[in-house]
C-alpha positions as CSV (number, residue, x, y, z in Angstrom):
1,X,-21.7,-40.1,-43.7
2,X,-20.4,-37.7,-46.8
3,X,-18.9,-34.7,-45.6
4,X,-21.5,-31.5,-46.1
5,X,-21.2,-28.1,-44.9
6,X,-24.0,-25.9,-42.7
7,X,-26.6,-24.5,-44.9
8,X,-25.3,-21.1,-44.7
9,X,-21.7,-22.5,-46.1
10,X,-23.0,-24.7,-48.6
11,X,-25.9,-21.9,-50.3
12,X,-23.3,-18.8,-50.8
13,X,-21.7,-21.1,-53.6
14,X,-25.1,-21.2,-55.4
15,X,-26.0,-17.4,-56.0
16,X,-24.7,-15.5,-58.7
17,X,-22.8,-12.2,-57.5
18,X,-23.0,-11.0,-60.7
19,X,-25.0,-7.7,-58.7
20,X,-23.2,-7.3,-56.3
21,X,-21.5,-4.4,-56.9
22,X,-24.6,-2.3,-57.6
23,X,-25.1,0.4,-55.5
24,X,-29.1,1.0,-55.3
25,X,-30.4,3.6,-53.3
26,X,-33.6,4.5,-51.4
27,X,-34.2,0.9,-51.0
28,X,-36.6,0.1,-47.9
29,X,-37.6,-3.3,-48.9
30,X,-39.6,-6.2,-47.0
31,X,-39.1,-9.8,-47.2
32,X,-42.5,-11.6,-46.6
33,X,-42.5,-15.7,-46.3
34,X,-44.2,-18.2,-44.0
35,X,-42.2,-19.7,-41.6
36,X,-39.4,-22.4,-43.3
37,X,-40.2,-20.6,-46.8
38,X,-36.2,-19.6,-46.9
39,X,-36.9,-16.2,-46.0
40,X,-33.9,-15.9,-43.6
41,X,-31.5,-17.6,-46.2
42,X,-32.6,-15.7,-49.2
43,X,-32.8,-12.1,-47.2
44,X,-28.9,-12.9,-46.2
45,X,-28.5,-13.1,-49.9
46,X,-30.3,-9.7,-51.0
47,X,-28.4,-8.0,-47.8
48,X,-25.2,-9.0,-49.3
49,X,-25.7,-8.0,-53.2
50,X,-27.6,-5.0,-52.2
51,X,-25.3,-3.8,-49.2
52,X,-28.5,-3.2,-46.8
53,X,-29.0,-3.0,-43.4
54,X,-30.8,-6.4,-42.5
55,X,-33.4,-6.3,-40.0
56,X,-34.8,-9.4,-38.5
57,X,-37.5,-9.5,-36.4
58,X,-36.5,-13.3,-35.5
59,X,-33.3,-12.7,-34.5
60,X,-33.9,-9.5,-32.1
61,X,-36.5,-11.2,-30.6
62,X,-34.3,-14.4,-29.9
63,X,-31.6,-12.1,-28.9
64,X,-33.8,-10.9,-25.9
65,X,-34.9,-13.5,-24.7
66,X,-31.5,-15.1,-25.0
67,X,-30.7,-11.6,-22.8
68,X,-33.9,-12.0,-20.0
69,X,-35.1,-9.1,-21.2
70,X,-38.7,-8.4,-20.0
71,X,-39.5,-7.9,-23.6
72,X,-37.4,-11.7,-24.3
73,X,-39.8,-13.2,-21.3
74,X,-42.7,-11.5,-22.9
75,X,-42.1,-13.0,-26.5
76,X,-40.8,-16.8,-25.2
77,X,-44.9,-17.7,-23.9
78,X,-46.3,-16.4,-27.4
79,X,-43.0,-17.9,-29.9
80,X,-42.9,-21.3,-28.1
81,X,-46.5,-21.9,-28.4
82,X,-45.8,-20.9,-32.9
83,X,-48.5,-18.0,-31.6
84,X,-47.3,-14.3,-32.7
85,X,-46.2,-11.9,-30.8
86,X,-48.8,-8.9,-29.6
87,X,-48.5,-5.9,-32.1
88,X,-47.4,-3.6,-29.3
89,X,-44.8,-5.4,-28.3
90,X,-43.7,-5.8,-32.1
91,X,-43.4,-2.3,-33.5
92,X,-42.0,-1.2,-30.3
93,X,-39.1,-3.4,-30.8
94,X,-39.3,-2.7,-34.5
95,X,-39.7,1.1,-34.5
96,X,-36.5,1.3,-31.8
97,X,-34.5,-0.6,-34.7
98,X,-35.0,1.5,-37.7
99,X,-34.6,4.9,-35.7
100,X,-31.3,3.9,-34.8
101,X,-30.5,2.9,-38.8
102,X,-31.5,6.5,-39.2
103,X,-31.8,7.1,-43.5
104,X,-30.1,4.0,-44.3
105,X,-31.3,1.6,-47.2
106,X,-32.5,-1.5,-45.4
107,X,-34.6,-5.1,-45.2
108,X,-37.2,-6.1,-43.3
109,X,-37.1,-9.9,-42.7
110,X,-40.4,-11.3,-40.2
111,X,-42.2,-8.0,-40.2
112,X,-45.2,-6.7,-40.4
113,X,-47.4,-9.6,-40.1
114,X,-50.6,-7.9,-39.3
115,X,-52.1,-5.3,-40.9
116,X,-52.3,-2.9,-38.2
117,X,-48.3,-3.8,-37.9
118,X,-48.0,-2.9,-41.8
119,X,-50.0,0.2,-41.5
120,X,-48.2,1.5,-39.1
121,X,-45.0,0.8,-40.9
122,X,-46.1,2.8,-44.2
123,X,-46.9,6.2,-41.6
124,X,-43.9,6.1,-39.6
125,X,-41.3,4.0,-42.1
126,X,-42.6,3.7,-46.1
127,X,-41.6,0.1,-47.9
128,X,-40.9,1.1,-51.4
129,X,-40.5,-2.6,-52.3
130,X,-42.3,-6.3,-51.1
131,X,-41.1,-9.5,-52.1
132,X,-43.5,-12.0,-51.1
133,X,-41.7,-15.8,-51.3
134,X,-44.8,-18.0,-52.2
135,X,-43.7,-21.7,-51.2
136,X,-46.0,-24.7,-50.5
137,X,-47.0,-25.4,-46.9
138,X,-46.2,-29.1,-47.6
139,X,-42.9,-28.3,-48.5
140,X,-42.6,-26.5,-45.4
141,X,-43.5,-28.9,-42.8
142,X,-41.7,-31.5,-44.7
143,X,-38.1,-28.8,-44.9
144,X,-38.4,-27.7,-41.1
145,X,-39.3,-30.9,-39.2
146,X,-35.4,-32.2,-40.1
147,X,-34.1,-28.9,-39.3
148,X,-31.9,-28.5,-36.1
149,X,-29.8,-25.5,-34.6
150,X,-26.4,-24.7,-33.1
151,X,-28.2,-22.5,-30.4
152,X,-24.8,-20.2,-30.3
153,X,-23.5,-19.6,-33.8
154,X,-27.2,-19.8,-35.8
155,X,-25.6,-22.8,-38.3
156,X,-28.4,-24.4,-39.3
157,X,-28.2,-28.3,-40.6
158,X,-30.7,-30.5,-41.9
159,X,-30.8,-34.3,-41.0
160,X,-31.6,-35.0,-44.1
161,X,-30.2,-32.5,-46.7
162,X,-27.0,-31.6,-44.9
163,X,-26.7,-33.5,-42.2
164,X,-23.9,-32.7,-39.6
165,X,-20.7,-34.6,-39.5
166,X,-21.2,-36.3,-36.1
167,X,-25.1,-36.9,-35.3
168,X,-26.6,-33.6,-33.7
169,X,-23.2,-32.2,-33.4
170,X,-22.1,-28.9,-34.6
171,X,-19.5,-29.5,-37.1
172,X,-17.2,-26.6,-35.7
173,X,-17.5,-27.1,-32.1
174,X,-18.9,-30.5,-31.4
175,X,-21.7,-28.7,-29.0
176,X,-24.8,-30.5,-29.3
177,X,-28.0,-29.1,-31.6
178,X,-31.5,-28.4,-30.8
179,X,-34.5,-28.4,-32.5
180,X,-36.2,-25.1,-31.3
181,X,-40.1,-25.0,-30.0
182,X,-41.0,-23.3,-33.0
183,X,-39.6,-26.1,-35.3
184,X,-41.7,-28.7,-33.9
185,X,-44.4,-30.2,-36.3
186,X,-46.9,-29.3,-34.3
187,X,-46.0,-25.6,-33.7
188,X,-44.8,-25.8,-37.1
189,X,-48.5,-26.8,-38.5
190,X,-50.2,-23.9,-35.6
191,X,-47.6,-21.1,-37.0
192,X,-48.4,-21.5,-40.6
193,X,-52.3,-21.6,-40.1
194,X,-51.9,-18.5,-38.0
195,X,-49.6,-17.0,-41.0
196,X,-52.0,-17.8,-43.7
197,X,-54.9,-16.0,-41.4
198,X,-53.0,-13.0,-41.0
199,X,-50.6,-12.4,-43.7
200,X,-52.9,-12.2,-46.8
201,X,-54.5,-8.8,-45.6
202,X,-50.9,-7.7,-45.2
203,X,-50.2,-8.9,-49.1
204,X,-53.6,-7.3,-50.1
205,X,-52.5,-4.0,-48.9
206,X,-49.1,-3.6,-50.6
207,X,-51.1,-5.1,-53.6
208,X,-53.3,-2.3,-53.8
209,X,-50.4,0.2,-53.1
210,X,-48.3,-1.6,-56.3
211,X,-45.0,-2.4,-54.2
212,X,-45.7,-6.4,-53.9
213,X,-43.5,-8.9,-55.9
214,X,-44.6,-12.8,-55.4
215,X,-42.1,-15.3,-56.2
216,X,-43.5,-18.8,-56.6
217,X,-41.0,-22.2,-55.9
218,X,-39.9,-24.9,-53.5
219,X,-36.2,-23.8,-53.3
220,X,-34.5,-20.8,-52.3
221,X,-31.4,-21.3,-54.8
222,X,-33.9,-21.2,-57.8
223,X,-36.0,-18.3,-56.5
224,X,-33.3,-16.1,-55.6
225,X,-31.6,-15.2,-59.0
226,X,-35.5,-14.1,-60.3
227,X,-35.8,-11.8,-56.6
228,X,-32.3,-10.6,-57.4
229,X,-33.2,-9.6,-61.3
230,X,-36.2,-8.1,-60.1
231,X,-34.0,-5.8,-57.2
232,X,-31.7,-4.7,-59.7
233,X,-34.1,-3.7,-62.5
234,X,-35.9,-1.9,-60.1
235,X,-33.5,-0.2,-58.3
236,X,-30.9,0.4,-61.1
């Protein structure tokens, strides 16, 4: 088997820097993408050449439930069934996040995905900029099934694409990889109904408010440099 790098390795070679040292203020941007779309990946990217604050609903709520929080315990039933998680329990957990990155420019990665959730966003928090990452639900399904996770570090390999060296091995420590609930097929197929459902009166209100940005493809490498452009021009 050929010798590939995680994901996260391999993809940093792909993206121009050629922003990166742009300095853009007063950016409170959201990242919007069904689950698999290459949201994380491609908000690590606009992080980096945009020097935000990154803020991931994902990974906080994976962090408590890693923890035991009651919060963690609360999320687990809903995330490993691909249901969402209550709106209460959402901008809580959200709200705590961004009053401790006080004035900060920052990105939101996994939230809102309700409209109450966005509403409450724009009163407390205003977005000034949505990017909405527009990839196929076929695609989807057929990117996450092969996916599988070093639970630990977050290195994220593909048994197809970029396979690890040693069959669900990480290639660092030789710990074995999971496949996560969430990545099943079958939660897989549940989350993305559930997304389509309740997203598109979240992308219909930052449509009407003239902040949202779709970006339409199958691969993150090739969307990235137009969501990039469109950052700088907007923000130069």
């Amino acid at each position: 088997m050929p010798f590939l790098r995680p994901i996260s390795s391999c993809l940093r070679l792909t993206v121009s820097r050629s922003y990166a040292s742009v300095p853009p203020q007063g950016i409170h941007a959201l990242i919007i993408g069904a689950p698999g779309s290459g949201k994380g990946t491609i908000s690590n990217w606009i992080v980096r050449d945009f020097k935000l604050q990154h803020v991931s609903s994902g990974d906080l709520l994976r962090d408590h439930m890693r923890r035991g929080t009651p919060l963690g315990q609360e999320a687990r039933s809903f995330m490993e069934k691909g249901d969402l998680v209550p709106d209460q329990t959402m901008v809580g957990l959200i709200a705590s996040e961004l009053k401790a990155l006080g004035q900060g420019n920052w990105l939101l990665d996994g939230f809102p995905r309700t409209l109450p959730q966005a509403e409450t966003l724009q009163k407390e928090t205003p977005v000034n900029v949505v990017v909405h990452l527009d990839v196929p639900f076929e695609t989807i399904i057929g990117r996450v099934k092969d996916r599988w996770v070093h639970p630990a570090s977050g290195r994220i390999y593909n048994t197809v694409f970029n396979p690890p060296k040693e069959p669900f091995q990480d290639d660092i420590t030789g710990e074995p990889l999971i496949q996560r609930e969430d990545d099943k097929p079958e939660s897989v197929q549940n989350r993305l109904q559930i997304f389509s459902d309740s997203t598109q009166p979240v992308l219909d209100f930052y449509d009407k408010m003239g902040i949202l940005k779709v970006f339409h493809g199958t691969e993150s490498k090739k969307i990235y440099p137009h969501v990039q452009k469109y950052m700088h021009e907007k923000f130069q």
